[in-house]
CHARMM-style PDB file with segment names, atoms N, HN, CA, C and O in Angstrom:
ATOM      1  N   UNK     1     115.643  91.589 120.556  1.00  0.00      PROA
ATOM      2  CA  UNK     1     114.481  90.826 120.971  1.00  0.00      PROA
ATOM      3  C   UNK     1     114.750  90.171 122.322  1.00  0.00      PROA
ATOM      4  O   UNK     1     115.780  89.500 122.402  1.00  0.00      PROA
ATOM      5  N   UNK     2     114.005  90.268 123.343  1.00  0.00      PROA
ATOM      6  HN  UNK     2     113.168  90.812 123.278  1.00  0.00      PROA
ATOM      7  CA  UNK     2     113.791  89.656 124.440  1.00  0.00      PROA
ATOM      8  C   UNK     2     113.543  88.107 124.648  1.00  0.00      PROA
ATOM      9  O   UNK     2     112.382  87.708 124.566  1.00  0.00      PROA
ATOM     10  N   UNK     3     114.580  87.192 124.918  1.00  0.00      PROA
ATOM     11  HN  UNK     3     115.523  87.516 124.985  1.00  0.00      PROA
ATOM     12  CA  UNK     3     114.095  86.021 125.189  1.00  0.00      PROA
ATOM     13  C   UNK     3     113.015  85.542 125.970  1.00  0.00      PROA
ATOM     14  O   UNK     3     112.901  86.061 127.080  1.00  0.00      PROA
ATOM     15  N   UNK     4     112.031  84.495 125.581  1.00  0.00      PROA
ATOM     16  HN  UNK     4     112.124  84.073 124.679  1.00  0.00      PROA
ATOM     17  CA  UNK     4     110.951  83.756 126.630  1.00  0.00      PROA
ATOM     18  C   UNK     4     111.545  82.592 127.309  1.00  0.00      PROA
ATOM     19  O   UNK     4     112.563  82.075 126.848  1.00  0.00      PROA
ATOM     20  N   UNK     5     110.935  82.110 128.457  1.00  0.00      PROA
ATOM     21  HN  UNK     5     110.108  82.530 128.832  1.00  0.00      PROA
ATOM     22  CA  UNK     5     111.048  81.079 128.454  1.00  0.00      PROA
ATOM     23  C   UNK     5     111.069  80.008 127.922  1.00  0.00      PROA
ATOM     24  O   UNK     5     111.542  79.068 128.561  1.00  0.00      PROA
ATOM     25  N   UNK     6     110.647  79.828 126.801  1.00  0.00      PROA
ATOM     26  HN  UNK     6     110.263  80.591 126.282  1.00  0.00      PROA
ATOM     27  CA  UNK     6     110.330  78.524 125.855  1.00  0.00      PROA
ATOM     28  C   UNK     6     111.807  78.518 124.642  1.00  0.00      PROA
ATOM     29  O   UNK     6     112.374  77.548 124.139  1.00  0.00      PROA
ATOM     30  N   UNK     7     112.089  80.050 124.471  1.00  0.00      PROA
ATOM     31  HN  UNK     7     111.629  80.838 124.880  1.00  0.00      PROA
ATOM     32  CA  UNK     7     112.936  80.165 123.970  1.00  0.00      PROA
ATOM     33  C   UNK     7     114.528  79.708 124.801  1.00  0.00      PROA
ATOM     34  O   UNK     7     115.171  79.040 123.991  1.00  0.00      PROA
ATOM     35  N   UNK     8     115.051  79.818 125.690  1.00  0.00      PROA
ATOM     36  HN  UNK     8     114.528  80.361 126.348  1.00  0.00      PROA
ATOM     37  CA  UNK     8     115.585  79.213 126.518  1.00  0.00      PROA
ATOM     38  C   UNK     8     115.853  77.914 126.845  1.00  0.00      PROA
ATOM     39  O   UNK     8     116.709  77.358 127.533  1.00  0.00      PROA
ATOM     40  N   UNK     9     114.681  77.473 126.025  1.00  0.00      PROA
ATOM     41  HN  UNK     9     113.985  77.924 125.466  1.00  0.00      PROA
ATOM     42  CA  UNK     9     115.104  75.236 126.132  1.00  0.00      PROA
ATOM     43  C   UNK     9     114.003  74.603 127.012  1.00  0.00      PROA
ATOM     44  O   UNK     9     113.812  73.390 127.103  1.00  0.00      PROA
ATOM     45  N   UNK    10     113.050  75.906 127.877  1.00  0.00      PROA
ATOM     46  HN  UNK    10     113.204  76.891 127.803  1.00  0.00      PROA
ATOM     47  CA  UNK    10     112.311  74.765 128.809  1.00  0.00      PROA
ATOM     48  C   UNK    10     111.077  74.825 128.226  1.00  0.00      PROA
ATOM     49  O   UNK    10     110.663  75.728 127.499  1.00  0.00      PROA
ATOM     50  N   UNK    11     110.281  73.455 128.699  1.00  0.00      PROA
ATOM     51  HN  UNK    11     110.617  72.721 129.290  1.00  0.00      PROA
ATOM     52  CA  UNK    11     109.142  72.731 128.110  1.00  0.00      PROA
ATOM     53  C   UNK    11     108.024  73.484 128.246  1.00  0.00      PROA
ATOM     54  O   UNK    11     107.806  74.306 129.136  1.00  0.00      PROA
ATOM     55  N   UNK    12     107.037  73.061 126.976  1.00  0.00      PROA
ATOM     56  HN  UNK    12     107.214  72.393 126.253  1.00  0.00      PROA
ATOM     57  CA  UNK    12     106.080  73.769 127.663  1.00  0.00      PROA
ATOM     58  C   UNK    12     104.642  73.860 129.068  1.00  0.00      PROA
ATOM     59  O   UNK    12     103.690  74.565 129.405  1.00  0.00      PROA
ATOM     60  N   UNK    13     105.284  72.762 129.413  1.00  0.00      PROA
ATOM     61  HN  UNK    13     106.057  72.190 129.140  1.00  0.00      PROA
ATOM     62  CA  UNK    13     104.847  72.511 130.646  1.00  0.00      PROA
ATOM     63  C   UNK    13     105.228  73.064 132.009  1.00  0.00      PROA
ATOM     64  O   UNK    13     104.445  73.118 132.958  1.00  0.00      PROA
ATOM     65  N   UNK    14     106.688  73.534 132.036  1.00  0.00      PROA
ATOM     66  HN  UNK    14     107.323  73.490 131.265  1.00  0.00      PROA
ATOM     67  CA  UNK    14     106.703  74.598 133.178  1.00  0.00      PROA
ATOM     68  C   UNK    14     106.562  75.957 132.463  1.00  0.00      PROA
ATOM     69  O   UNK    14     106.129  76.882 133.149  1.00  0.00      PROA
ATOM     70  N   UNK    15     106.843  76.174 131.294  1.00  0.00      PROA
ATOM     71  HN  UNK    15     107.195  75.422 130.737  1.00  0.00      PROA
ATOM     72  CA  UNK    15     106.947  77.603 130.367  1.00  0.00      PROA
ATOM     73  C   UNK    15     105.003  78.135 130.943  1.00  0.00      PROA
ATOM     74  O   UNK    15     104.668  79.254 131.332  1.00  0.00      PROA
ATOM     75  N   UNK    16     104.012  76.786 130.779  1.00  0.00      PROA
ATOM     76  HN  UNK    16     104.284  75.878 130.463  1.00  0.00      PROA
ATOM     77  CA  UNK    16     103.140  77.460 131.138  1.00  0.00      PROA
ATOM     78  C   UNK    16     102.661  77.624 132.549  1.00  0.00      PROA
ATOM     79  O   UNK    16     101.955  78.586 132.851  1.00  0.00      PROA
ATOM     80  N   UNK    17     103.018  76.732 133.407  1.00  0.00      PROA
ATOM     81  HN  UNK    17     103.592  75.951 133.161  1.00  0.00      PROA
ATOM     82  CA  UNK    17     103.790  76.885 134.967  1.00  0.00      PROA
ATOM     83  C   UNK    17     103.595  78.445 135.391  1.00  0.00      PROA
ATOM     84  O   UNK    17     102.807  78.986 136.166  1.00  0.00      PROA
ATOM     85  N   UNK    18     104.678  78.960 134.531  1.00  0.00      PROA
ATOM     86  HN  UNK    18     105.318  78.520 133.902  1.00  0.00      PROA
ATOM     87  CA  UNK    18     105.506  80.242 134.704  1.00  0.00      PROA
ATOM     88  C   UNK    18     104.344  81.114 134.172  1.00  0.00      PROA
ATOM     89  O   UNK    18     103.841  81.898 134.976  1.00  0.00      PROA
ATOM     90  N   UNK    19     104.018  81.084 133.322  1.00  0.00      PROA
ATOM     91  HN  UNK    19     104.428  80.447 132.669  1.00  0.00      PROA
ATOM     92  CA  UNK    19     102.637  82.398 132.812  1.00  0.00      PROA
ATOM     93  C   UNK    19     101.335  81.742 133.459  1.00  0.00      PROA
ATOM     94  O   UNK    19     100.232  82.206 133.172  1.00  0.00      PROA
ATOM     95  N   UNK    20     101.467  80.605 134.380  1.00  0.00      PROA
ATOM     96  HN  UNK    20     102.363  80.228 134.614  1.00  0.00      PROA
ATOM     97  CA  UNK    20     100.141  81.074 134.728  1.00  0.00      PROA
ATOM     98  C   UNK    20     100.438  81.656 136.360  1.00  0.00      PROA
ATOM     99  O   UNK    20      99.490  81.954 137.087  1.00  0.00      PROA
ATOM    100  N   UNK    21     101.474  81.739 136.690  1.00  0.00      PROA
ATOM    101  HN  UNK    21     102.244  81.497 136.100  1.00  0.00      PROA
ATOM    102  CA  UNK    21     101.976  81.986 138.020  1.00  0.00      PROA
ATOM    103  C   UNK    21     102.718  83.817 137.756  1.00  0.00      PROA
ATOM    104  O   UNK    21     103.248  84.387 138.709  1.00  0.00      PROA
ATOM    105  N   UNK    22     102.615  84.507 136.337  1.00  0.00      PROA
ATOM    106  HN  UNK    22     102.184  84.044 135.562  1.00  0.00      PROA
ATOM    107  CA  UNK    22     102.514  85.994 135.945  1.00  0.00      PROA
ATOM    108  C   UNK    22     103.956  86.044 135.345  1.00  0.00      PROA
ATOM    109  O   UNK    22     104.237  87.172 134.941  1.00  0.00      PROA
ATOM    110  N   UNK    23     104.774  85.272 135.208  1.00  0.00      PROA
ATOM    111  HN  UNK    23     104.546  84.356 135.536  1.00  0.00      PROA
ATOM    112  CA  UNK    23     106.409  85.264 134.565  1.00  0.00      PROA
ATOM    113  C   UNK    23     105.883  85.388 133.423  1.00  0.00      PROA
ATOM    114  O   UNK    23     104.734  85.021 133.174  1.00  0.00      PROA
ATOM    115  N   UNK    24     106.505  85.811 132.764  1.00  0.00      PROA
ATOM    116  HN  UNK    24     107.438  86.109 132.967  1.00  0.00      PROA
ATOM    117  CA  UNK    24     106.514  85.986 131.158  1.00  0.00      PROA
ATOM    118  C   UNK    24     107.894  86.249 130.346  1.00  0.00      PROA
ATOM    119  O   UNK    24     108.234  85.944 129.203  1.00  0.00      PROA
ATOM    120  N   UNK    25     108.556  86.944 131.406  1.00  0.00      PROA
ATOM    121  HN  UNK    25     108.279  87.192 132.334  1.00  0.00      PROA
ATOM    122  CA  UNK    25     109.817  87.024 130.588  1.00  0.00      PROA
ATOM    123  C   UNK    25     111.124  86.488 131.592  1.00  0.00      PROA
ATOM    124  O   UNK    25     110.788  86.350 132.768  1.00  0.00      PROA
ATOM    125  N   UNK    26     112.109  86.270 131.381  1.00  0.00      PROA
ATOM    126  HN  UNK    26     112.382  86.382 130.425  1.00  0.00      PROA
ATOM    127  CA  UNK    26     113.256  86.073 132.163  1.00  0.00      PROA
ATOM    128  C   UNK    26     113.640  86.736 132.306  1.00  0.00      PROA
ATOM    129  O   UNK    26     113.429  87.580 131.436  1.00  0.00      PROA
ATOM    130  N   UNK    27     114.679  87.228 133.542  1.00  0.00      PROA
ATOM    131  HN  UNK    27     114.850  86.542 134.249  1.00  0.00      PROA
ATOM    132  CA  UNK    27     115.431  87.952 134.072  1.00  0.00      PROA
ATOM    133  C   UNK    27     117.088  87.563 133.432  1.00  0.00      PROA
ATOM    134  O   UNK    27     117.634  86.489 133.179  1.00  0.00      PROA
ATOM    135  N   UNK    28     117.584  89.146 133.317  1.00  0.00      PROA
ATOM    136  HN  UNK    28     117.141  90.018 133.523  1.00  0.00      PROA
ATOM    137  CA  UNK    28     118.886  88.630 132.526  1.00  0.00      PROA
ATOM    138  C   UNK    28     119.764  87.385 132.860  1.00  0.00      PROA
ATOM    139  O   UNK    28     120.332  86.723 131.992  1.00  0.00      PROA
ATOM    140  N   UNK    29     119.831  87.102 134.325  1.00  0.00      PROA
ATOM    141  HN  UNK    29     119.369  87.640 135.031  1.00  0.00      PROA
ATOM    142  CA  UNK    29     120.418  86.058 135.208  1.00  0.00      PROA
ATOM    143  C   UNK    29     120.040  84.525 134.400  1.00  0.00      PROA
ATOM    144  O   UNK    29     120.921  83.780 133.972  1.00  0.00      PROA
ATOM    145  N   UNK    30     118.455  84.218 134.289  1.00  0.00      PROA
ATOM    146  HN  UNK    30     117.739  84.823 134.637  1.00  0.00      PROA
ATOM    147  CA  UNK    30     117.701  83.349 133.893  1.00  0.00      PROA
ATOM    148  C   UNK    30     117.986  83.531 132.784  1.00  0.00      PROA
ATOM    149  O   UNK    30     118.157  82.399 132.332  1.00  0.00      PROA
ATOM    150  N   UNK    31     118.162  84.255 131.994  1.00  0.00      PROA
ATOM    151  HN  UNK    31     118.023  85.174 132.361  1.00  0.00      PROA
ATOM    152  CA  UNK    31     118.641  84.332 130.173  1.00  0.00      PROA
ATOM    153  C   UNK    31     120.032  83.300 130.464  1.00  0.00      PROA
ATOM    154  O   UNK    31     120.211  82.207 129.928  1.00  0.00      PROA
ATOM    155  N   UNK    32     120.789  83.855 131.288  1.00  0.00      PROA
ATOM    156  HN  UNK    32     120.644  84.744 131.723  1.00  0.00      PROA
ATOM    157  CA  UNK    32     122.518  83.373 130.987  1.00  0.00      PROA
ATOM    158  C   UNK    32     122.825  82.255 131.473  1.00  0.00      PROA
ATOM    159  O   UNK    32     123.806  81.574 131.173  1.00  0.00      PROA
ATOM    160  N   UNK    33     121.699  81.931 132.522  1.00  0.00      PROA
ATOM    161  HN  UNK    33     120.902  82.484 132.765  1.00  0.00      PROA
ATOM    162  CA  UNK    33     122.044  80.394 133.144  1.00  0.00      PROA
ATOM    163  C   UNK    33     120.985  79.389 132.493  1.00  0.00      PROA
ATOM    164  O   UNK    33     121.570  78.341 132.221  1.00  0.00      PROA
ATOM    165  N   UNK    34     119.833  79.347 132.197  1.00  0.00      PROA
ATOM    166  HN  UNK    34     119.358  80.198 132.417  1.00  0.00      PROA
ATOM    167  CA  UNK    34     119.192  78.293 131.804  1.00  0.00      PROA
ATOM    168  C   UNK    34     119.520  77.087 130.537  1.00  0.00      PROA
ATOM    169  O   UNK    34     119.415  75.868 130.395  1.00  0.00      PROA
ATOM    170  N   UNK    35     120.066  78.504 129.601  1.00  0.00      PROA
ATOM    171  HN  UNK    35     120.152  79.493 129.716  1.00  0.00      PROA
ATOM    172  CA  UNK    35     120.188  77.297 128.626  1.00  0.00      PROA
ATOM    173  C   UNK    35     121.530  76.213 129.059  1.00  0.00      PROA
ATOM    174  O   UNK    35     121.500  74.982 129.038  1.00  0.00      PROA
ATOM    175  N   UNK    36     122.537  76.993 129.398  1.00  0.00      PROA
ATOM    176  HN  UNK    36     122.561  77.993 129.415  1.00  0.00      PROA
ATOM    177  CA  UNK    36     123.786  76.156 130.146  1.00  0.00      PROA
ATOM    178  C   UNK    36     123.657  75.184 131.074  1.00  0.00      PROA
ATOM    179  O   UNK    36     124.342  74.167 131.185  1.00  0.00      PROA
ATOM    180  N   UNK    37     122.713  75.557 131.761  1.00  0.00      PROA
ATOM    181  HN  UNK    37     122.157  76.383 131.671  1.00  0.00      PROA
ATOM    182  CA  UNK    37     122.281  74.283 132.925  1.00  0.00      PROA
ATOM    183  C   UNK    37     121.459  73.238 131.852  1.00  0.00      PROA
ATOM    184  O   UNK    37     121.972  72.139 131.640  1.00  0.00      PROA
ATOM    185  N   UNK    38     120.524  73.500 131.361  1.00  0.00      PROA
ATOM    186  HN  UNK    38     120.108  74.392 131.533  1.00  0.00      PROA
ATOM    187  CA  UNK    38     120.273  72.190 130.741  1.00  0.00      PROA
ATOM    188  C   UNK    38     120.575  71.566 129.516  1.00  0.00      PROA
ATOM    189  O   UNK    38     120.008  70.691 128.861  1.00  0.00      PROA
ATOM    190  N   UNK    39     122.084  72.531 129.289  1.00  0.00      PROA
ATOM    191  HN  UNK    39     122.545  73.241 129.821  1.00  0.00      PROA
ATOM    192  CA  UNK    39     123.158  71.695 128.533  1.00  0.00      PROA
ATOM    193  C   UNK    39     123.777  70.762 129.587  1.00  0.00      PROA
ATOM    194  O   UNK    39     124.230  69.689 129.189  1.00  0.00      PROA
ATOM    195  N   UNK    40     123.836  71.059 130.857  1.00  0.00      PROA
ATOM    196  HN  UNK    40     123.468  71.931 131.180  1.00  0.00      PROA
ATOM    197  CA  UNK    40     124.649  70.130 131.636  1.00  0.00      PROA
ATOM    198  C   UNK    40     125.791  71.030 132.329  1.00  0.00      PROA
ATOM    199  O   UNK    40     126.334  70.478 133.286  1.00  0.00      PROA
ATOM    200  N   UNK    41     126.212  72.222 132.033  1.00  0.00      PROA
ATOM    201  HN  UNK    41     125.771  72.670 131.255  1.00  0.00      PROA
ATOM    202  CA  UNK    41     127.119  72.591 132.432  1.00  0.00      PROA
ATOM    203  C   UNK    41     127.080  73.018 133.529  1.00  0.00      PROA
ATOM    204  O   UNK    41     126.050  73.605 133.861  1.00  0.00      PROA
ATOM    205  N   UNK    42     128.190  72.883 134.504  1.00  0.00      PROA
ATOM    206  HN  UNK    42     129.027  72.407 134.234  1.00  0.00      PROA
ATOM    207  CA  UNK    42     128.454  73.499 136.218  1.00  0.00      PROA
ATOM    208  C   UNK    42     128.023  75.406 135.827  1.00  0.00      PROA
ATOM    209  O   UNK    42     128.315  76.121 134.868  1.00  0.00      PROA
ATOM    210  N   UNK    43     127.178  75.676 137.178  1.00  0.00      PROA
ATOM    211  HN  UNK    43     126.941  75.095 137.957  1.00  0.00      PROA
ATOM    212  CA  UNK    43     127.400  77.499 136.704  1.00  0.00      PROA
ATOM    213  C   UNK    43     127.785  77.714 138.164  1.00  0.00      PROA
ATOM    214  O   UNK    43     127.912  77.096 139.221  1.00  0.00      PROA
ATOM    215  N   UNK    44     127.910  79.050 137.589  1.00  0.00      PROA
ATOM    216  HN  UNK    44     127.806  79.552 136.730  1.00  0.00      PROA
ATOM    217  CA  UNK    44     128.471  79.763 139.378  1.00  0.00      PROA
ATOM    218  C   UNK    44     128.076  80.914 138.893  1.00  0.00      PROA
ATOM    219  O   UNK    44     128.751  81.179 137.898  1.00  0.00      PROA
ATOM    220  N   UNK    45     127.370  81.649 139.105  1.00  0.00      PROA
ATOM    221  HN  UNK    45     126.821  81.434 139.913  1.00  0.00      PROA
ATOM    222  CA  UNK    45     126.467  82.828 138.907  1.00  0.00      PROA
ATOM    223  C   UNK    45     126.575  83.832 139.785  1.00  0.00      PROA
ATOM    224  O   UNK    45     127.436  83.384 140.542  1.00  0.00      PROA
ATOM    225  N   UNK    46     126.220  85.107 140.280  1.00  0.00      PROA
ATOM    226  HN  UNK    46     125.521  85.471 139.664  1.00  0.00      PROA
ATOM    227  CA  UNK    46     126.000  85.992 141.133  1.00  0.00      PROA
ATOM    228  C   UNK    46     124.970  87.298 140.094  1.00  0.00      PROA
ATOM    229  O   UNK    46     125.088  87.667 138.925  1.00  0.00      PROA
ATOM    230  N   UNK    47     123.926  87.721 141.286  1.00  0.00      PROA
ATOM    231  HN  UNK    47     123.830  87.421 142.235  1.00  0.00      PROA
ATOM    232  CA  UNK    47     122.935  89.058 140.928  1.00  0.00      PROA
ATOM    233  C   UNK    47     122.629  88.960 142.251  1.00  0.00      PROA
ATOM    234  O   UNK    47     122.949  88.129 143.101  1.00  0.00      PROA
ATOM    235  N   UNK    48     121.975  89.917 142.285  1.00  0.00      PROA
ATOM    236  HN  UNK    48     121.715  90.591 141.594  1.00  0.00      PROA
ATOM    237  CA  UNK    48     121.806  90.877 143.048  1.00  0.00      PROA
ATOM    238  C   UNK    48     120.148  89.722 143.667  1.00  0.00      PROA
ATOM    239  O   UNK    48     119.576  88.869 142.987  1.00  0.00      PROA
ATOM    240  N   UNK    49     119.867  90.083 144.863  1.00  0.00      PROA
ATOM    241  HN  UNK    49     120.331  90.776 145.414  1.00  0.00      PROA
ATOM    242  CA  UNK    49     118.872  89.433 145.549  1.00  0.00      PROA
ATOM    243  C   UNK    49     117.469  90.058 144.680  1.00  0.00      PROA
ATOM    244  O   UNK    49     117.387  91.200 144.227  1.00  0.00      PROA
ATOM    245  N   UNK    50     116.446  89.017 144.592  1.00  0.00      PROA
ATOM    246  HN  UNK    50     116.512  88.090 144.960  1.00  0.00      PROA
ATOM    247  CA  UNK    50     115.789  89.295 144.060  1.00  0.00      PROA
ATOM    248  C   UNK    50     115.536  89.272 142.951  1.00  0.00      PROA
ATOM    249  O   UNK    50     114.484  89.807 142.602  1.00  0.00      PROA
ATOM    250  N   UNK    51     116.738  88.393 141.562  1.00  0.00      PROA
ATOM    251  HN  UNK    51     117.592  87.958 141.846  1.00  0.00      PROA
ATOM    252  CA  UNK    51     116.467  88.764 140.814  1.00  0.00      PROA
ATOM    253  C   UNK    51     116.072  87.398 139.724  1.00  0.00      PROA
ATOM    254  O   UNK    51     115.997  87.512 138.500  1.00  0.00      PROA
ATOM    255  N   UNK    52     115.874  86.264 140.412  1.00  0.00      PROA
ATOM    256  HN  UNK    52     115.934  86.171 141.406  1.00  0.00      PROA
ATOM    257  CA  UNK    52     115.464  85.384 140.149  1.00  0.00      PROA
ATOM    258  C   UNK    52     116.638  84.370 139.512  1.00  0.00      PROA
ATOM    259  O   UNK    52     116.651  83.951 138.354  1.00  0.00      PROA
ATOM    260  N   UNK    53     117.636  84.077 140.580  1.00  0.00      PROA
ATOM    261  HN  UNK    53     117.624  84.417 141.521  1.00  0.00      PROA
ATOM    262  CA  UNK    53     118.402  83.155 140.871  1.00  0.00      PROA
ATOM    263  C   UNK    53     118.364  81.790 140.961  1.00  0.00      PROA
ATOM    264  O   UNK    53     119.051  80.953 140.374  1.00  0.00      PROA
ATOM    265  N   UNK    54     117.270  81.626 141.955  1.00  0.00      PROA
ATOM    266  HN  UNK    54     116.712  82.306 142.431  1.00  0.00      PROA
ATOM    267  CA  UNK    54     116.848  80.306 142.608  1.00  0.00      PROA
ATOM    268  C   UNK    54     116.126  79.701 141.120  1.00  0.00      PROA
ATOM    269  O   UNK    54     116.457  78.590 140.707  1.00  0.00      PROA
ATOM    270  N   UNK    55     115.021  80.631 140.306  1.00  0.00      PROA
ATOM    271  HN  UNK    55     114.752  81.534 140.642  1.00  0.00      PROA
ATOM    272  CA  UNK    55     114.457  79.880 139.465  1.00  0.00      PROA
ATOM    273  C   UNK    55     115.405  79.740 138.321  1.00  0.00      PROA
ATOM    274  O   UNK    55     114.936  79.024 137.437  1.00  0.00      PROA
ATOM    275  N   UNK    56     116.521  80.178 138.085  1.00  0.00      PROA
ATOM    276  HN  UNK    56     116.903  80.760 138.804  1.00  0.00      PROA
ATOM    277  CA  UNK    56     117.353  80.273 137.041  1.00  0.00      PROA
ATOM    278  C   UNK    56     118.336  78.636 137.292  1.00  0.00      PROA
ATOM    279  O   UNK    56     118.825  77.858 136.472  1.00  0.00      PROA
ATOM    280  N   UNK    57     118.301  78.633 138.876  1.00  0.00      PROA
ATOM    281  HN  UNK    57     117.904  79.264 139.542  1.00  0.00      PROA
ATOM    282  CA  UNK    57     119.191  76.739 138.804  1.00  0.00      PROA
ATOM    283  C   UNK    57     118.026  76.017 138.647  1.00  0.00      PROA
ATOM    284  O   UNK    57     118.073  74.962 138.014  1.00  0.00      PROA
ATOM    285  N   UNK    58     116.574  76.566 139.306  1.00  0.00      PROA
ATOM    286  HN  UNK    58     116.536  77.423 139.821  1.00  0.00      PROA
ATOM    287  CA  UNK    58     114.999  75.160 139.475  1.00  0.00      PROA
ATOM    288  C   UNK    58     114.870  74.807 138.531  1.00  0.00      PROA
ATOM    289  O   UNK    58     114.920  73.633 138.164  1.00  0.00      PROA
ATOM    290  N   UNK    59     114.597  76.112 137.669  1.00  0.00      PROA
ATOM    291  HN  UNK    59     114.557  77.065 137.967  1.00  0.00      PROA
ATOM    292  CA  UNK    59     113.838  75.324 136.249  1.00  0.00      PROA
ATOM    293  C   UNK    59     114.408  74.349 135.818  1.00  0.00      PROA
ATOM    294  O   UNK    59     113.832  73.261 135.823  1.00  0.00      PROA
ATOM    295  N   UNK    60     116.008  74.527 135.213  1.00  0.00      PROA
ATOM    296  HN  UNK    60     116.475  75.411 135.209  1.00  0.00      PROA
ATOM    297  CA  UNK    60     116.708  73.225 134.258  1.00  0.00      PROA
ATOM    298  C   UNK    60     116.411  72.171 135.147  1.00  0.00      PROA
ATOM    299  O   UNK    60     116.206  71.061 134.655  1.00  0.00      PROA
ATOM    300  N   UNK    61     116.340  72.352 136.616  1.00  0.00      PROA
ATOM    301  HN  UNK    61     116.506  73.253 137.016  1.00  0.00      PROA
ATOM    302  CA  UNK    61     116.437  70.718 137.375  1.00  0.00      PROA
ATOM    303  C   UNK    61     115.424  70.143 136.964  1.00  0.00      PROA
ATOM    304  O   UNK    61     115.529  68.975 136.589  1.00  0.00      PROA
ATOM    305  N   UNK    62     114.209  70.789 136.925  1.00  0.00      PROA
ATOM    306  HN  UNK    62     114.123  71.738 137.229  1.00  0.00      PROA
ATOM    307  CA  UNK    62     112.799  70.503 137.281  1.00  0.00      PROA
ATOM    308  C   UNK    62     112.717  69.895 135.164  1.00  0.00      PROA
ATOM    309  O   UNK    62     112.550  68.736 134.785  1.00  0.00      PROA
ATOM    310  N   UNK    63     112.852  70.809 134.495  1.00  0.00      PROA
ATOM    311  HN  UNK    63     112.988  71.750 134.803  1.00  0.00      PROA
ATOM    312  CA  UNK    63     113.100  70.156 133.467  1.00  0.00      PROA
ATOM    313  C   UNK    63     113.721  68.940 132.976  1.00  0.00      PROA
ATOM    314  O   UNK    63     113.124  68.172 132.223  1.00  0.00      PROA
ATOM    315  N   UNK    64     114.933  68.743 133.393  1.00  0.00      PROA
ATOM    316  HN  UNK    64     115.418  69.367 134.005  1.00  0.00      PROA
ATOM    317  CA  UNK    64     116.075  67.386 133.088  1.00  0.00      PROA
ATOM    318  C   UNK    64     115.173  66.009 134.237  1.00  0.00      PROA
ATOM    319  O   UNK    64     115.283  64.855 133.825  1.00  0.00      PROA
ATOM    320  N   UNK    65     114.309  66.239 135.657  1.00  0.00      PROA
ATOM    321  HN  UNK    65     114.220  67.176 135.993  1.00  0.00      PROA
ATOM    322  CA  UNK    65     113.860  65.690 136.502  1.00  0.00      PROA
ATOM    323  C   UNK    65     112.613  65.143 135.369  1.00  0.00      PROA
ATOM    324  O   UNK    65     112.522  63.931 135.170  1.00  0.00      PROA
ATOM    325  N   UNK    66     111.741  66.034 134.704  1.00  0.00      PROA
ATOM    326  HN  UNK    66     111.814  67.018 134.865  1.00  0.00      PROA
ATOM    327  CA  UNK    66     110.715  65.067 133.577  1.00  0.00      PROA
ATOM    328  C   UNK    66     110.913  63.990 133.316  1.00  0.00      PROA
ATOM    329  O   UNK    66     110.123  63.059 133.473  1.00  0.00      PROA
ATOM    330  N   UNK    67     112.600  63.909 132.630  1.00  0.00      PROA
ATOM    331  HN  UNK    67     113.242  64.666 132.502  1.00  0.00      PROA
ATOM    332  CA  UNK    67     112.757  62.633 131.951  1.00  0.00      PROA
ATOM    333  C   UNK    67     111.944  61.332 132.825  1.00  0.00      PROA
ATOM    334  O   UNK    67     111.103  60.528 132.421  1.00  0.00      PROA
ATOM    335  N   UNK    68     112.453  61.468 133.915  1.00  0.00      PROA
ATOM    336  HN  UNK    68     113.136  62.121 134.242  1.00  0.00      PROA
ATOM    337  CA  UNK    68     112.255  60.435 135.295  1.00  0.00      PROA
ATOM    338  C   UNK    68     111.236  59.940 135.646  1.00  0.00      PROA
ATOM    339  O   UNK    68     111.074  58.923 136.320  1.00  0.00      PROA
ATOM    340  N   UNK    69     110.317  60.791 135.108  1.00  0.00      PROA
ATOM    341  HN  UNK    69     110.449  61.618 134.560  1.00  0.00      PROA
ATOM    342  CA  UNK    69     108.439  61.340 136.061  1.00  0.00      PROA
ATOM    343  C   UNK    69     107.413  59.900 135.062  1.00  0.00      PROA
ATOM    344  OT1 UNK    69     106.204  59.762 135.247  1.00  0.00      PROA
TER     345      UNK     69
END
């Protein structure tokens, strides 16, 4: 089974963010880093350009940043 975003730990407030902006599923990268980042843990990652990197560190920030809002 293919993980979602929601499945992954994030809210459903960017989860729907993400499907209304056409994401629906994560990229393997975003599978292996999200839940770890918003356990807290340091990552150091590498894929290939393009494969959705940048949103794999944003989301947990943008998630753990709620608390704050």
């Amino acid at each position: 089974m293919n993980p979602t975003f929601s499945s992954l730990g994030l809210g459903s407030e960017i989860v729907a963010a993400l499907t209304d902006q056409g994401y629906e599923t994560p990229t393997p990268i975003q599978a292996a880093a999200i839940p770890k980042a918003l356990a807290g843990h340091d990552l150091l990652a590498a894929a290939q350009t393009g494969t959705g990197k940048t949103a794999a560190f944003m989301l947990p920030s943008l998630e753990r940043l709620k608390r704050f809002a």
